[in-house]
NULO-490412 format. One line per 3 residues: their letters; for each residue z, x, y of C-alpha. Coordinates in nm, 3 decimals, decimal comma. Layout:
! residues N
A = Z X Y | ...
END
This chain:
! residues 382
XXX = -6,721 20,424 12,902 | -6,690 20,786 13,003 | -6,877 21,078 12,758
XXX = -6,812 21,416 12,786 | -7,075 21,627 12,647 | -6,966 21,968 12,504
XXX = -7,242 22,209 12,537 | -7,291 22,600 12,375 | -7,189 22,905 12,492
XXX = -7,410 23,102 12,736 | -7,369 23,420 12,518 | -7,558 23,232 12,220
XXX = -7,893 23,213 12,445 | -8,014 22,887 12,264 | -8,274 22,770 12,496
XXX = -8,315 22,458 12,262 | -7,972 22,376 12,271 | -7,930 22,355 12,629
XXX = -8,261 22,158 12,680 | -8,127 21,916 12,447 | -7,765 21,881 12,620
XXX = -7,938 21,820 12,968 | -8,172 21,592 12,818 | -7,864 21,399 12,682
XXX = -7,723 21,358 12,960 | -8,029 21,249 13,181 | -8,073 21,007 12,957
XXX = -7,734 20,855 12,986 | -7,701 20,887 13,326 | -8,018 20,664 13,340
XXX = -7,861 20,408 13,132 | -7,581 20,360 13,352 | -7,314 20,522 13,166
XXX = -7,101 20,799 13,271 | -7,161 21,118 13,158 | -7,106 21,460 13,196
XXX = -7,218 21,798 13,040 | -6,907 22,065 13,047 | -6,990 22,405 12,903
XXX = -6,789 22,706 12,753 | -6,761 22,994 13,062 | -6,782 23,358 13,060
XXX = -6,419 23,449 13,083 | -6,466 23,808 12,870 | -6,822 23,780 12,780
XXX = -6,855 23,922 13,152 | -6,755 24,263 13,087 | -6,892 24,258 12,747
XXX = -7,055 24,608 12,667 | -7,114 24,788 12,364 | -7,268 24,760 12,041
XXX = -7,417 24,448 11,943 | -7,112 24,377 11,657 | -6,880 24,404 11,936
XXX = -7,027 24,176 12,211 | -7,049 23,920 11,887 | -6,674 23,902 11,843
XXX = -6,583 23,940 12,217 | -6,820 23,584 12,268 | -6,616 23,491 11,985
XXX = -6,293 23,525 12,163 | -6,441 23,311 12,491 | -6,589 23,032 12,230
XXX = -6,341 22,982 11,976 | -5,973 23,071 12,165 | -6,067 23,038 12,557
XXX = -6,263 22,745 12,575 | -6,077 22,512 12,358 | -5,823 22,524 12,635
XXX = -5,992 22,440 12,894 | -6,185 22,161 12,703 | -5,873 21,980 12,603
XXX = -5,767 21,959 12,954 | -6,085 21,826 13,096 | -6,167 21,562 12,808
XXX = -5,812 21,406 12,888 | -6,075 21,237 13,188 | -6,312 21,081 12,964
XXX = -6,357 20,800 12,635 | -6,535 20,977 12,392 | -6,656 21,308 12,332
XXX = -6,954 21,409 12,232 | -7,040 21,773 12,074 | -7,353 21,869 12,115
XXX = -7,442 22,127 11,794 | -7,258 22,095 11,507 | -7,167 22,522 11,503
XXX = -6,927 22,408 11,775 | -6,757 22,142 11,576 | -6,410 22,274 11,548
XXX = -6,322 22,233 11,903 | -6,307 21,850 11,809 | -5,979 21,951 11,629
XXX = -5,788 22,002 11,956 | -5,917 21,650 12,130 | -5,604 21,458 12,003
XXX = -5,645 21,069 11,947 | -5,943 21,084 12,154 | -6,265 20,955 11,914
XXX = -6,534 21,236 11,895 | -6,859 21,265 11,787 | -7,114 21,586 11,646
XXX = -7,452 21,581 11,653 | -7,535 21,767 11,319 | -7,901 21,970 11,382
XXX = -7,875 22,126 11,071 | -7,661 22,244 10,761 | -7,870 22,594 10,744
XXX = -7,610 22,836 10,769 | -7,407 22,625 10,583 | -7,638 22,658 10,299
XXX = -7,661 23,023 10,338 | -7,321 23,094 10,318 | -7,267 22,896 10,066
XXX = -7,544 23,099 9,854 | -7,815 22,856 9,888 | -8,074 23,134 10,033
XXX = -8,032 23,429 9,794 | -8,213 23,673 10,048 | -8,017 23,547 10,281
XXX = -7,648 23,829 10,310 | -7,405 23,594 10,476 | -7,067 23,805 10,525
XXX = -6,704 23,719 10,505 | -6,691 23,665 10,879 | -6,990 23,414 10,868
XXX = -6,853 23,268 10,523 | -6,488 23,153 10,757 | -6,657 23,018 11,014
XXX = -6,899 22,806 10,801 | -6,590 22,692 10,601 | -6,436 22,591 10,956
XXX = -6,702 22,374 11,058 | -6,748 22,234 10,771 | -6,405 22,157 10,781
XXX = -6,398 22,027 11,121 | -6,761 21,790 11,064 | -6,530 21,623 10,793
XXX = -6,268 21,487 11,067 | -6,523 21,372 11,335 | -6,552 21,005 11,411
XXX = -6,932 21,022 11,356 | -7,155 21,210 11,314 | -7,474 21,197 11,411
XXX = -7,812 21,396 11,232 | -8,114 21,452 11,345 | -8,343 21,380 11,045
XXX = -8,247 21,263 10,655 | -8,323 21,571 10,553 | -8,035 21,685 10,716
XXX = -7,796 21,388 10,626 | -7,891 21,450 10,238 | -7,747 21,774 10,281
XXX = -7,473 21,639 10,512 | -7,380 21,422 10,169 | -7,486 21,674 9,933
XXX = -7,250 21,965 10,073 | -6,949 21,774 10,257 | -6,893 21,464 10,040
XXX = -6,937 21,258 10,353 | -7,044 20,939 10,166 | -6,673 20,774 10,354
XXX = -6,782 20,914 10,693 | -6,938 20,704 10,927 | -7,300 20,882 10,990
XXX = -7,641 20,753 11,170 | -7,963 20,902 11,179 | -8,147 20,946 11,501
XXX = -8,430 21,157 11,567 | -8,414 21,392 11,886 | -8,690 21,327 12,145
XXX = -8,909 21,614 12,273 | -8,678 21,798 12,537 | -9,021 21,886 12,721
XXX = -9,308 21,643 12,851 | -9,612 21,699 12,673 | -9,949 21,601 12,680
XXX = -10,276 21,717 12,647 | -10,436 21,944 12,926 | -10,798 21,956 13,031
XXX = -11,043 22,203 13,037 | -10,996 22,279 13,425 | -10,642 22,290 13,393
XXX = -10,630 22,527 13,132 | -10,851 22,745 13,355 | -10,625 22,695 13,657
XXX = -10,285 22,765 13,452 | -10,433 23,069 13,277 | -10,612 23,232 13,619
XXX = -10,237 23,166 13,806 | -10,073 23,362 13,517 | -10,376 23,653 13,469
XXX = -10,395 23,558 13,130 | -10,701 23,553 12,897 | -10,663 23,382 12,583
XXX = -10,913 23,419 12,243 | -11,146 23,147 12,238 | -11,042 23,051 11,899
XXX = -10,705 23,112 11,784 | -10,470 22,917 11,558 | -10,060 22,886 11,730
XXX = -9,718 22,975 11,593 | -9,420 22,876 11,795 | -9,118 22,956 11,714
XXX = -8,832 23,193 11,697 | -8,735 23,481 11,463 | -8,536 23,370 11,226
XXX = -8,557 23,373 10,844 | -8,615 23,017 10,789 | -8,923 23,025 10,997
XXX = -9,130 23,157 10,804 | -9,331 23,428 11,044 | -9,475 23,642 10,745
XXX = -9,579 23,296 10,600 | -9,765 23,270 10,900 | -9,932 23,577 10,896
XXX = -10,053 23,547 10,527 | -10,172 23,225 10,585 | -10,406 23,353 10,835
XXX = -10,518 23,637 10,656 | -10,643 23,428 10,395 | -10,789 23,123 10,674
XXX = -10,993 23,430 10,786 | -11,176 23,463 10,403 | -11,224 23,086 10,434
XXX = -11,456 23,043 10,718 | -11,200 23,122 11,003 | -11,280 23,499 11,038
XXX = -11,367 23,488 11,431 | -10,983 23,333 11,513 | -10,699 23,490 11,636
XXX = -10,334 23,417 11,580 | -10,109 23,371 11,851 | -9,670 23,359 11,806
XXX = -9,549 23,195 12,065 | -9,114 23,307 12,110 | -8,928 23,602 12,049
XXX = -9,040 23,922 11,989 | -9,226 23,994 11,660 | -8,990 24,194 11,415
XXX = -9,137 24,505 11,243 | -9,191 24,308 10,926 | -9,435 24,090 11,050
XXX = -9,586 24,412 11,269 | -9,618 24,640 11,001 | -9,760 24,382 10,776
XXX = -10,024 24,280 11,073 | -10,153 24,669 11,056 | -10,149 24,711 10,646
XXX = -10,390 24,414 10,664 | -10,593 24,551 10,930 | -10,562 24,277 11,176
XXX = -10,403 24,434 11,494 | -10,707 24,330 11,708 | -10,612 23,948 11,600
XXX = -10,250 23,905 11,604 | -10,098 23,890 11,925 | -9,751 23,795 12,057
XXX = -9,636 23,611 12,357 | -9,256 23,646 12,497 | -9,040 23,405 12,707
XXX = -9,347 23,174 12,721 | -9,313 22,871 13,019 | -9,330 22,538 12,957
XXX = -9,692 22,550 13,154 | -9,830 22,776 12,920 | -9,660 22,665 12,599
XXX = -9,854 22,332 12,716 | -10,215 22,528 12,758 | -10,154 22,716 12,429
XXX = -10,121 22,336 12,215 | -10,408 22,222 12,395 | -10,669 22,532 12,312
XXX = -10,580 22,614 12,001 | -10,767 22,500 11,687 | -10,442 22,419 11,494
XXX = -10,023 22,488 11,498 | -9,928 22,672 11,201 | -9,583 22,589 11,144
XXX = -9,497 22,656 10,714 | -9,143 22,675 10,778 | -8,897 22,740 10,519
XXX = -8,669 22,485 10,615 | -8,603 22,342 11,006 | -8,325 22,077 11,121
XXX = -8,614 21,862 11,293 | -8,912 22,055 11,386 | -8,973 22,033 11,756
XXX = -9,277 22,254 11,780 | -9,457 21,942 11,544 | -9,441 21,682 11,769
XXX = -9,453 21,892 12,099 | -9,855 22,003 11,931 | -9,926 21,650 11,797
XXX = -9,830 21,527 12,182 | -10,100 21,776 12,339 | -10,381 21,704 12,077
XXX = -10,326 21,966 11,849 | -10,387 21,963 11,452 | -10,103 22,059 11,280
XXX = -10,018 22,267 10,955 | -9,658 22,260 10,859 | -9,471 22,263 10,473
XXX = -9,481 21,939 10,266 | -9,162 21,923 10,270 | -8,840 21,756 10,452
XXX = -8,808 21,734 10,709 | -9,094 21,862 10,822 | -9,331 21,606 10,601
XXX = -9,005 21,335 10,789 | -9,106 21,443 11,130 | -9,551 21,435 11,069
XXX = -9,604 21,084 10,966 | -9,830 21,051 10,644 | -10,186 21,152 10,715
XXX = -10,099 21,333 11,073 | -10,072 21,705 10,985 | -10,211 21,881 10,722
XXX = -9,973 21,918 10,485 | -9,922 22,277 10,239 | -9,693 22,376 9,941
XXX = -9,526 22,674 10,013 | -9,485 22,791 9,601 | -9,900 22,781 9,646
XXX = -10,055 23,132 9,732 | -10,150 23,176 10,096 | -10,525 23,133 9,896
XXX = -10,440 22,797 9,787 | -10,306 22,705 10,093 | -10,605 22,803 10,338
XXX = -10,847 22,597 10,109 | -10,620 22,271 10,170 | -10,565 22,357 10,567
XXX = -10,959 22,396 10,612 | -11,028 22,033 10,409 | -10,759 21,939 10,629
XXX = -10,951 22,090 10,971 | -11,266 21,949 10,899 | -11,144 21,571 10,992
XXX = -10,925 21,751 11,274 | -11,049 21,437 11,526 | -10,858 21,223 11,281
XXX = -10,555 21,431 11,240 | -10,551 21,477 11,623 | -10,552 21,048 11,664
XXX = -10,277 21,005 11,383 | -10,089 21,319 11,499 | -10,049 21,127 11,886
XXX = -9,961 20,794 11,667 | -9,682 21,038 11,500 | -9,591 21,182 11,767
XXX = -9,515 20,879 11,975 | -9,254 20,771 11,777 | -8,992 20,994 11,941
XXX = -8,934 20,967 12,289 | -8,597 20,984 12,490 | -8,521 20,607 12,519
XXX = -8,485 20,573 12,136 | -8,256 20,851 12,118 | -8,031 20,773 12,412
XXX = -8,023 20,398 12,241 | -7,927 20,503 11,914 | -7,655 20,742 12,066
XXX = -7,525 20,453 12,264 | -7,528 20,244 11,984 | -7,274 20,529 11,767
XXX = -7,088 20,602 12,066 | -6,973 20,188 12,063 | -6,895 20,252 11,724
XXX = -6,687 20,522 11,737 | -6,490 20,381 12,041 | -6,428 20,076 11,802
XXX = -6,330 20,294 11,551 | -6,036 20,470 11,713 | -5,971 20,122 11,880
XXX = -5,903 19,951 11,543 | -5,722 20,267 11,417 | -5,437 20,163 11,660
XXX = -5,539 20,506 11,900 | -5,724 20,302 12,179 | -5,831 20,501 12,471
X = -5,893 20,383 12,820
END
């Protein structure tokens, strides 16, 4: 068997993305099958300039009319196909006879454009394209999710319950584990940083569903209950001026701090020191940041819900309802804190459920499937 992997598009800059195609195909190559990871190319996105808007729909052209091209010719070379995000889809429409198969992260901006978010302004642009994939999930061989959650939507939103679907959970696309006191030291003097000696961790990036304000107001109110002398830390992009102004109406400039483009290295140091991962996301796909903290020894707070209550087994993280007040919330995180030895045993037990092998098995296993699929269809490929 030959896979192709389909990867993103430079211009999208989705770090996660791209860690998980080249995990995907280290881990088949390991396995012994045949794999390879082809990409969409800059072809206009090089002399892209402008406003923002206008970069947008000149990646659009290179994604959506440049690529395909080129991708039908080169998967004429290989058995099955594999798309790597599920926003990329449609190009499965132009792969002929040739079985196919989608790894489905998430159905958020489905949702959103479909009205599920009301603060969310999806326009008509973003309503088309959601529409297409959609469209195009619903003609894939399989399709692969990474978490229930995401498969009850999957059923929920595309009437899939005919479509051949298996769950498997994506392994950490990073090696974890938990650092030492000396290496800390030697990480942190190498990088002429200083961190707070207590601080509780948000990592993630910007967007809506991740809950940054959350964050903050959760903070504010662990500093009233017994907390005042930590710091919070966001680990990823840039803080937005939401979360900045609301930092100074609360008065707590000196103990918010943000961290850019943090390395793997540090990212590492940063689970290990602080006192807990605060991670009260709206929704997620999987929640990487969860097990990546739980692997390093790190209590973790996240939403009691799915999938983030999926990916932190019962009794592993410390688990808050989001329709609580931040007030409500900080009471149940520091009941939670004060067995944190426990939490940090049965957050490694958690954690160690996902590792690479059982995801490259389980992808194996679908891609068999698929390829018998299209075999008994009377389109065999060799």
């Amino acid at each position: 068997m030959r896979v192709l992997l389909v990867g993103n598009y430079p211009g999208l800059e989705q770090e996660s993305m791209r860690r998980f195609g080249d995990l995907m195909l280290q881990g088949l190559i390991e396995c012994g099958i045949s794999a390879e990871l082809w990409k969409p190319t800059y072809f206009l996105g090089r002399i892209a300039f402008g406003p923002v808007a206008l970069r947008k729909w000149i990646y659009y052209i290179d994604q959506f009319f440049i690529a395909p091209f080129f991708l039908k010719i080169r998967s004429r070379k290989f058995t099955l196909i594999h798309i790597c995000d599920h926003s990329n889809a449609m190009y499965g429409l132009i792969l002929g006879r040739r079985p196919w198969v989608v790894t489905c992260h998430d159905l958020l901006a489905v949702r959103a454009a479909k009205g599920e978010f009301p603060r969310i302004v999806v326009g008509h642009s973003g309503r088309f394209l959601q529409r297409v994939v959609c469209f195009s999930l619903l003609r894939a061989t399989c399709i692969v999710c990474d978490s229930k959650a995401t498969e009850n939507d999957l059923l929920r939103l595309l009437s899939t319950s005919n479509q051949v679907r298996k769950v498997v959970a994506i392994a950490p696309n990073r090696k974890f584990s938990r650092r030492s006191k000396r290496e800390i030291q030697e990480t942190l003097e190498k990088m002429k940083l200083e961190l707070p000696e207590r601080f509780f961790l948000h990592v993630g990036g910007s967007q809506w569903y991740k809950n940054r304000l959350g964050v903050l107001e959760l903070f504010a109110a662990l500093q009233e209950e017994g907390f005042a002398q930590h710091h919070l830390i966001y680990a990823g992009k840039p803080l937005g001026s939401d979360v900045s102004d609301r930092v100074a109406q609360l008065g707590l400039s000196d103990s918010v701090h943000s961290l850019v483009s943090v390395s793997d290295a540090l990212l590492e140091v940063l689970y290990s020191s602080a006192a807990a991962l605060l991670f009260p996301s709206i929704a997620e796909g999987f929640g990487w940041p969860i097990v990546e903290a739980q692997l390093c020894g790190c209590p973790v707070v996240t939403s009691d819900r799915s999938p983030m209550n999926e990916v932190a087994a019962p009794g592993s993280a410390a688990l808050v309802n989001l329709d609580e007040p931040p007030k409500s919330q900080a009471r149940k995180v520091r009941e939670s804190l004060l067995g944190s030895a426990e939490l940090k045993v049965r957050g490694l037990e958690s954690a160690n459920r996902f590792n690479a092998k059982l995801m490259i098995s389980g992808y194996v296993e679908t891609y068999t499937q698929a390829v018998a699929i299209h075999d008994s269809s009377g389109f065999a490929v060799h």
